[in-house]
TORTORMAR-917435 format. One record per residue (C-alpha): residue in one letter; residue number from 1; x, y, z. Coordinates in nm, 4 decimals. Layout:
<rs>
R  rest   nr         u         v         w
R     A  NUM         X         Y         Z
...
</rs>
This chain:
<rs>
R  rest   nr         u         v         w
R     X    1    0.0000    0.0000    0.0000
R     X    2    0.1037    0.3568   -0.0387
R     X    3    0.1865    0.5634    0.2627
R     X    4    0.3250    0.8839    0.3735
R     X    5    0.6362    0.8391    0.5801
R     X    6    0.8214    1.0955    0.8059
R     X    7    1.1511    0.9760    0.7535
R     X    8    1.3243    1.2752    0.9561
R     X    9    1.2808    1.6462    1.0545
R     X   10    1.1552    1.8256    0.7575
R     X   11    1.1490    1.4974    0.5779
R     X   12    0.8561    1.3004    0.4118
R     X   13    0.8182    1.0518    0.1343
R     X   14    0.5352    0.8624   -0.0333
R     X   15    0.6578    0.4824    0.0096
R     X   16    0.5154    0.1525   -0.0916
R     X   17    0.4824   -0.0226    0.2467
R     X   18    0.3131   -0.3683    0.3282
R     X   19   -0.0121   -0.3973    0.4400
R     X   20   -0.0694   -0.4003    0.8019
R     X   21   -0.0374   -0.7159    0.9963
R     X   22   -0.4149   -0.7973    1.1697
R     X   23   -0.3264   -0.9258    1.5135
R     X   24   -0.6400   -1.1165    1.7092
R     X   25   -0.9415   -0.8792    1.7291
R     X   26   -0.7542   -0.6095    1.5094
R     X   27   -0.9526   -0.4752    1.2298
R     X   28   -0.8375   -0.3244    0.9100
R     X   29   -0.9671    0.0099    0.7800
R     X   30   -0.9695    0.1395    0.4299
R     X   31   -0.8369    0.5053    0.4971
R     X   32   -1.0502    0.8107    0.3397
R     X   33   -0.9218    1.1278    0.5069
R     X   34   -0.6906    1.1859    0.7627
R     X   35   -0.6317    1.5676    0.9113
R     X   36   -0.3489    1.7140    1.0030
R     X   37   -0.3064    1.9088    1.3123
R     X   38   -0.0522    2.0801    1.5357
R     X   39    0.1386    1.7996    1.7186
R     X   40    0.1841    1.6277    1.3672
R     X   41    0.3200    1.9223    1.2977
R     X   42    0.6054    1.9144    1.6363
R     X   43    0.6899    1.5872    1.4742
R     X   44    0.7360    1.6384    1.0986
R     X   45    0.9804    1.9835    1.3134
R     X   46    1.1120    1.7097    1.4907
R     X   47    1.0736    1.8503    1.8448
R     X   48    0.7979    1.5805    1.9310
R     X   49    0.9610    1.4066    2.2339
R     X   50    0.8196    1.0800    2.1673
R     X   51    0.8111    1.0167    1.7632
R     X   52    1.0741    0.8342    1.6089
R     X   53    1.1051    0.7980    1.2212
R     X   54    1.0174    0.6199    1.0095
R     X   55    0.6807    0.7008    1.1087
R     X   56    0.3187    0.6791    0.9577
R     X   57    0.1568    1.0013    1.1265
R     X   58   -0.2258    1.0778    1.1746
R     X   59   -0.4453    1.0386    1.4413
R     X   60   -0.7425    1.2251    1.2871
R     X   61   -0.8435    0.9648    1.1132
R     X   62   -1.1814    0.8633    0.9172
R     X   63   -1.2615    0.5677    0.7183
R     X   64   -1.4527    0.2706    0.6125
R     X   65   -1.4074   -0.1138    0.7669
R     X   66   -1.2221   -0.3413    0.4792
R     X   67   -1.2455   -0.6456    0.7673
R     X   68   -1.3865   -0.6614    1.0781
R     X   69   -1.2001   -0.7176    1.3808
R     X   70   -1.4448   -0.9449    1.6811
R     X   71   -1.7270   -0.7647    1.8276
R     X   72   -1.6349   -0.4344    1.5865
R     X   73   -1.8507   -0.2686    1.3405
R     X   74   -1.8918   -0.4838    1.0227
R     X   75   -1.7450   -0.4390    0.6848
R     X   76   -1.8486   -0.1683    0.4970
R     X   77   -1.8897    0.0525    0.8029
R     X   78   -1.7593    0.4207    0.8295
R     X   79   -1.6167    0.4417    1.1220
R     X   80   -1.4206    0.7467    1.3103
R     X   81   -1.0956    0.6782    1.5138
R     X   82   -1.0710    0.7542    1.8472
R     X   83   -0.6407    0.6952    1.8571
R     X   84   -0.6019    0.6867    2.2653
R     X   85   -0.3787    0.4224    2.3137
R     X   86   -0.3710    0.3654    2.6731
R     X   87   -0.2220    0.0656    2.9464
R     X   88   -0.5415   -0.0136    3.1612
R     X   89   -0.3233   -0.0741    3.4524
R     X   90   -0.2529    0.2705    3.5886
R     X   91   -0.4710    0.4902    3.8641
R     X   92   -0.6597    0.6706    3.5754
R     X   93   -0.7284    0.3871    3.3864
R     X   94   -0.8442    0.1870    3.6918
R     X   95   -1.0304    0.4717    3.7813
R     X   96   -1.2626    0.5304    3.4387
R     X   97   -1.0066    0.7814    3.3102
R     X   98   -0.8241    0.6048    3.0950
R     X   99   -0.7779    0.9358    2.8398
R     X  100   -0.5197    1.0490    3.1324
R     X  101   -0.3459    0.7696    3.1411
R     X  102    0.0000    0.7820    3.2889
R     X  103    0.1501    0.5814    2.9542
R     X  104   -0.0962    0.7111    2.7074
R     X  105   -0.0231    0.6617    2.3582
R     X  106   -0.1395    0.7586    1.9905
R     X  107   -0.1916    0.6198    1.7005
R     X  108    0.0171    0.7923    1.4504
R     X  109    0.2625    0.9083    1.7292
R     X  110    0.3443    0.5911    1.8763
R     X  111    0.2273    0.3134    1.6392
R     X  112    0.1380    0.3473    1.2633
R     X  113   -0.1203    0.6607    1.1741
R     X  114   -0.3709    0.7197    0.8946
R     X  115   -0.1438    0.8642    0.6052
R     X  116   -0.1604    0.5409    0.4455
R     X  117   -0.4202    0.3474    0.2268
R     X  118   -0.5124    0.1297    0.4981
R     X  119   -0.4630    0.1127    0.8901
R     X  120   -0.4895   -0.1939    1.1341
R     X  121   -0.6300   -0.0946    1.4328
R     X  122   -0.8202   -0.2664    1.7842
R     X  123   -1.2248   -0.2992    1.7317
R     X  124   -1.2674   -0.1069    2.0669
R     X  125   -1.0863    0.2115    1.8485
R     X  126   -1.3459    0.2520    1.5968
R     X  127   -1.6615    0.4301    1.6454
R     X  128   -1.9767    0.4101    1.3406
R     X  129   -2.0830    0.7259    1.1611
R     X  130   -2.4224    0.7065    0.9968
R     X  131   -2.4051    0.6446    0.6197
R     X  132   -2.5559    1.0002    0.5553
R     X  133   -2.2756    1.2145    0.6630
R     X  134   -1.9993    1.2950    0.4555
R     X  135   -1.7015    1.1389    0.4658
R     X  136   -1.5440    1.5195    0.4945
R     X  137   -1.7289    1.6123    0.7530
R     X  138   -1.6611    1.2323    0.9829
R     X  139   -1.3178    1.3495    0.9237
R     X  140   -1.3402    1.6187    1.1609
R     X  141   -1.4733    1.3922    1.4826
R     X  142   -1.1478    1.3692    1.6352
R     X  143   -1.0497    1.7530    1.6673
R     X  144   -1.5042    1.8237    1.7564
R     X  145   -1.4459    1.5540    2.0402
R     X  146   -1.1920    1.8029    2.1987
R     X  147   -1.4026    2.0715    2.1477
R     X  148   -1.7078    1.8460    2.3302
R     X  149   -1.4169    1.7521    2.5922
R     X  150   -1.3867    2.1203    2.6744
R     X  151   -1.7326    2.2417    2.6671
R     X  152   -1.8184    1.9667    2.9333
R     X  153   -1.5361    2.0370    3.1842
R     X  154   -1.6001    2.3471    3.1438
R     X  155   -1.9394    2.3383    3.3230
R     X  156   -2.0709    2.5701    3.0559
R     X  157   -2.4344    2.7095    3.0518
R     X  158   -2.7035    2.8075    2.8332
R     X  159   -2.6991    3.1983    2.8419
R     X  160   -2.3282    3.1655    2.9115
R     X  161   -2.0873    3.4510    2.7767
R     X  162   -1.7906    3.2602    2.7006
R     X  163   -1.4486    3.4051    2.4969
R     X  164   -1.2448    3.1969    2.3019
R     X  165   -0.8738    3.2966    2.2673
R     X  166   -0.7502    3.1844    1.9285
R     X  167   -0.9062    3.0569    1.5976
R     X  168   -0.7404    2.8205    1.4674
R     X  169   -0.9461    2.4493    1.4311
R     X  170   -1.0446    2.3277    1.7730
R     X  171   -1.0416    2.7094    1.8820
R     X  172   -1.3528    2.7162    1.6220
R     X  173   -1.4989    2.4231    1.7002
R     X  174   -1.4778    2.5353    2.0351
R     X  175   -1.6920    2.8062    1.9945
R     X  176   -1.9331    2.6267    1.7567
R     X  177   -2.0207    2.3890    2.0418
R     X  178   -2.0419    2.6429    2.3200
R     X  179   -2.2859    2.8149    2.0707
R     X  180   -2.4672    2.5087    2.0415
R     X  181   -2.4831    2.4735    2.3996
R     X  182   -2.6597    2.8165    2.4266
R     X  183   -2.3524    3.0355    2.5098
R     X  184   -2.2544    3.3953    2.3190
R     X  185   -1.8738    3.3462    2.2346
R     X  186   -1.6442    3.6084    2.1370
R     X  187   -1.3696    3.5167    1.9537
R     X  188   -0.9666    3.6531    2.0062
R     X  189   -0.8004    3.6098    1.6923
R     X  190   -0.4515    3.7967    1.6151
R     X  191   -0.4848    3.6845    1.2368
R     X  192   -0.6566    3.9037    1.0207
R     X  193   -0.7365    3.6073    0.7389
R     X  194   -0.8590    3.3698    1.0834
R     X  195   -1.0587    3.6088    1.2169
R     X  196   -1.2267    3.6947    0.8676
R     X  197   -1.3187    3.2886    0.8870
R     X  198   -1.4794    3.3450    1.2312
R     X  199   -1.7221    3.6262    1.1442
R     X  200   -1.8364    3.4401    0.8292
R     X  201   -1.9237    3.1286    1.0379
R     X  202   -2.1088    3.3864    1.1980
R     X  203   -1.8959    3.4695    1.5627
R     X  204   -1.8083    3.8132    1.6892
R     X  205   -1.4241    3.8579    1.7306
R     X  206   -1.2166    4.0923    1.8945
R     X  207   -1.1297    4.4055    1.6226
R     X  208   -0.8164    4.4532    1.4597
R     X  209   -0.4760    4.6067    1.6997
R     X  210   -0.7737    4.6424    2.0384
R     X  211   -0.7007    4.4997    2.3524
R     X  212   -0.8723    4.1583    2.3897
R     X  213   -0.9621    4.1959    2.7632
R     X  214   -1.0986    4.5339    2.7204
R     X  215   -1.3205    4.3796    2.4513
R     X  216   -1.4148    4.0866    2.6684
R     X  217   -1.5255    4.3648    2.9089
R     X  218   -1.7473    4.5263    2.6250
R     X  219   -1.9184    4.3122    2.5582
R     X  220   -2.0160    4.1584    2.8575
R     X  221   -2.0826    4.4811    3.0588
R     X  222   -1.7899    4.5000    3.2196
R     X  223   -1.8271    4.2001    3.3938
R     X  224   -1.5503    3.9438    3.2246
R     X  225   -1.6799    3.6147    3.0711
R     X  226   -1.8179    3.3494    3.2219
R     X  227   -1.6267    3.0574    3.0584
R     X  228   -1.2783    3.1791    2.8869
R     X  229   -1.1202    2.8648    2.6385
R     X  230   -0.7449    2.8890    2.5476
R     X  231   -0.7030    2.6986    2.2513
R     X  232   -0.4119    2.9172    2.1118
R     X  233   -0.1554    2.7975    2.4188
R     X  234    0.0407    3.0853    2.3568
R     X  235    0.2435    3.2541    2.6497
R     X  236    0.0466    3.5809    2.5433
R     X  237   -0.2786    3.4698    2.5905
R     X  238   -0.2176    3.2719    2.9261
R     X  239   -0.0805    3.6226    3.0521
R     X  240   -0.4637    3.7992    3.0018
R     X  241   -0.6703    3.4908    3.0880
R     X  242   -0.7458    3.5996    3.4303
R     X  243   -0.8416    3.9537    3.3533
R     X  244   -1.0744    3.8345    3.0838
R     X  245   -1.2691    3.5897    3.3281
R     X  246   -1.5434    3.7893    3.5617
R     X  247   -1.5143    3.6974    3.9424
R     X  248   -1.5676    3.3124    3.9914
R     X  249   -1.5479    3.2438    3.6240
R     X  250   -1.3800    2.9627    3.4862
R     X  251   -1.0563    2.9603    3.2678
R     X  252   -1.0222    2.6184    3.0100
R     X  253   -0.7184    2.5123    2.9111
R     X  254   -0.7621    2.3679    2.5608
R     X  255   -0.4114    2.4493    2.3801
R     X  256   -0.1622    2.2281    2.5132
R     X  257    0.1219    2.4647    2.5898
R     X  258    0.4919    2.3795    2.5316
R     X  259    0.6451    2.5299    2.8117
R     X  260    0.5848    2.7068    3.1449
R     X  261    0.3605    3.0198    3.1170
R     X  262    0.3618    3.3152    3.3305
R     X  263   -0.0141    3.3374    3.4936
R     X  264   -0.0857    3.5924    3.7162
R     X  265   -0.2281    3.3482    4.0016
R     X  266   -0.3003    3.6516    4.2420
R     X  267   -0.5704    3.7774    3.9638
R     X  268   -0.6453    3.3676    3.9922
R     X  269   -0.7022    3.4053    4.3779
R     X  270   -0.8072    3.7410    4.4015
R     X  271   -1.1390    3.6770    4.1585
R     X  272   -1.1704    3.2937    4.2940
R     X  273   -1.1459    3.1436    3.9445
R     X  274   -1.1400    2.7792    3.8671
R     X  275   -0.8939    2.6678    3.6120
R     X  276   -0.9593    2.3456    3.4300
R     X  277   -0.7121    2.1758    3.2433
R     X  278   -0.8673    1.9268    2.9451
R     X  279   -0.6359    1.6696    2.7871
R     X  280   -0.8348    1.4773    2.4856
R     X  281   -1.1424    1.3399    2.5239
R     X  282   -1.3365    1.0889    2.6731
R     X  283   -1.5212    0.7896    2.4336
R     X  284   -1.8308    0.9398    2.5282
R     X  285   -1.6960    1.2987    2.3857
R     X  286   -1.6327    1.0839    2.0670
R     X  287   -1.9577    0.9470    2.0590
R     X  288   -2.1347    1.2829    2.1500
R     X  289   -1.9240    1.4686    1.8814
R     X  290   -2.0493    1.1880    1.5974
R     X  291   -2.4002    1.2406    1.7224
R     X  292   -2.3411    1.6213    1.6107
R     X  293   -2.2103    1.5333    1.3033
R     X  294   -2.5026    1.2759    1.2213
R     X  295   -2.7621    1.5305    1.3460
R     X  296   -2.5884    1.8359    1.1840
R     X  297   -2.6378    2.0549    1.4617
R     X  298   -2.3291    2.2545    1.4232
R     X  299   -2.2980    2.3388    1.0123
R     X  300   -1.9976    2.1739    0.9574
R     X  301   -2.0026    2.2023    0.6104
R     X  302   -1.9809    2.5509    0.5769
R     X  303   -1.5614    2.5074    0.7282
R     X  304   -1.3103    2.5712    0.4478
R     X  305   -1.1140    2.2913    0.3792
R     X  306   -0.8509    2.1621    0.2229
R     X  307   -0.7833    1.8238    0.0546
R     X  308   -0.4333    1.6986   -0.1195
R     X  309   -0.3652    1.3500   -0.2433
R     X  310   -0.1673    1.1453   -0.0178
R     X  311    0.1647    1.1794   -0.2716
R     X  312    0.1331    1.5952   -0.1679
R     X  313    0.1326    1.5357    0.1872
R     X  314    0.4116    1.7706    0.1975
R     X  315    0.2584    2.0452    0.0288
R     X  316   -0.0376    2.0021    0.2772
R     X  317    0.1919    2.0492    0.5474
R     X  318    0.3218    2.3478    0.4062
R     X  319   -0.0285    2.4726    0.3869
R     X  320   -0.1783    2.3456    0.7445
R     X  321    0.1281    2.5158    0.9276
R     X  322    0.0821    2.8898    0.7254
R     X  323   -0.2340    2.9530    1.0201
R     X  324   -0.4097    3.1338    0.6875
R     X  325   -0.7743    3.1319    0.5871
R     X  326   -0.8592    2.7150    0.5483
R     X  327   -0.9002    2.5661    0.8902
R     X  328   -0.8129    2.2362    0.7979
R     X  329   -0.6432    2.0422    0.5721
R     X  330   -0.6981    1.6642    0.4963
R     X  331   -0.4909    1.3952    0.3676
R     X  332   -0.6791    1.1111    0.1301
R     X  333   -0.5492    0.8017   -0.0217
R     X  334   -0.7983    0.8820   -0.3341
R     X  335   -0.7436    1.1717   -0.6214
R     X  336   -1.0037    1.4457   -0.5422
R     X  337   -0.7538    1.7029   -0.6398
R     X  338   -0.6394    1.9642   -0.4221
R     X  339   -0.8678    2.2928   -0.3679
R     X  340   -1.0266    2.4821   -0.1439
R     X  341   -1.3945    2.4116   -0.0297
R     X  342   -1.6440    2.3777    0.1831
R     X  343   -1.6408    2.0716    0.3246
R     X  344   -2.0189    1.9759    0.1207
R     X  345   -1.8985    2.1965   -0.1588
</rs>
């Protein structure tokens, strides 16, 4: 089969591989899209601290069942990935946690990914989509389950004013399920092209060169929002978090940050905040982001998207890592060409 191989920092190459093996209750999948996202990008940079090359990246992974695996979804299913890879013997796995587990794994990071024709992977991993929704759109379940992960921890209400710092894919999605969930969302968005995306999906964002907590306090009276989501997990934005939360508010960590931030925790005390960190998602975030995307509720279609053939993985690197106007870009085995659309376009 054909696959897209990281061979080495800045390195990839379209290579015939074999076919995965099928070990005992393993099923193989028949890839359609996989999306690309920022810690594929750390290792194609080669800073991830746990890839090692030759890899087969993607974890955001959609695709149809060649064979079944025992007590999996039959053939001819689409199915959605959810890539945790996790021991089952540590305190958050014996607990019901297992998305925190102490050894958790990916596939794509540690074990082979979706930028490949096909993909072996345990029954347990693969979740149905109904037949009706595009394959496209299923593509996007992995980075929506986040989004569902952080909405929930967050403890989000309807009537809710909630600010999302950054636009970038999950920071969207973000806001498209706190909108669902009855919240107004403002949007922080340093990129003019990013931000443009955000108002025509229909959010307010922050204007052009103004201070983002002073617009937080516009536009809800003065008081700060009640739900603040980092998704950007830049040092700059954890340094305003507090000031754009109103007193006992809650702060959601979404972006995973890379190192140490500054935070002012007085502004944390002072104001009684609650800070709540979100790693993944849960299987029931999986199955509650599918059950958006088979009920529509969120307009999914109207994202712009990219697609590239499998041999121009590169180029959709390239592309996925310039932050401009398409919000994501997806891999596929197939030939649809390469341009940009809505995802039903």
């Amino acid at each position: 089969m054909a696959a897209a191989v990281w061979v080495g920092p800045g390195k990839l190459e379209t290579r015939h591989v074999p076919l995965p093996e099928l070990p005992e209750g393993s099923a193989l999948v028949r890839v359609e899209y996989t999306g690309l996202c920022g810690t594929d990008f750390s290792i194609v940079q080669g800073t991830h601290p746990r890839a090692e090359a030759p890899l087969i990246m993607g974890h955001e992974i959609t695709g149809v069942v060649e064979v079944p695996g025992a007590g999996g979804p039959p053939a001819g299913t689409r199915v959605v990935v959810e890539p945790l890879i996790t021991c089952g013997h540590c305190r958050p796995c014996r607990d019901g946690y297992p998305h925190v587990c102490r050894n958790l794994g990916l596939y794509g990071i540690d074990a082979p990914g979706g930028l490949a024709e096909f993909l072996a992977l345990p029954a347990g991993a693969l979740v149905p989509v109904a037949a009706h929704v595009p394959a496209r759109e299923a593509a996007l379940a992995e980075p929506l389950a986040v989004a569902v992960h952080a909405v929930n921890r967050s403890g989000l209400k309807g009537g809710d004013k909630a600010a999302v710092f950054g636009a970038g894919p999950v920071g969207i999605l973000t806001a498209m399920v706190a909108r669902q969930a009855g919240a107004s969302v403002l949007i922080s968005e340093p990129s003019a092209e990013r931000a443009a995306a955000a108002r025509i999906l229909g959010f307010d964002t922050v204007p052009a060169g103004a201070d983002p907590v002073q617009a937080v306090g516009t536009a809800t009276g003065g008081d700060g929002a009640d739900v603040v989501f980092d998704t950007a997990g830049h040092p700059s934005v954890a340094a305003v978090l507090p000031a754009a939360a109103r007193v006992r508010g809650t702060v959601v960590l979404v972006g995973v940050h890379k190192k140490p931030a500054e935070v002012d925790l007085q502004a944390i005390t002072f104001a009684e905040l609650t800070v709540v960190g979100v790693r993944v998602y849960t299987r029931a975030d999986v199955e509650h982001a599918v059950g958006l995307l088979e009920a529509d509720a969120l307009g999914l279609g109207r994202l712009p998207v990219q697609v590239f053939d499998l041999d121009r993985t590169a180029e959709a690197f390239e592309l996925a890592m310039s932050a401009g106007p398409v919000l994501k870009v997806l891999v596929t085995p197939g030939n649809p060409g390469a341009g940009t659309e809505r995802l039903n376009g």
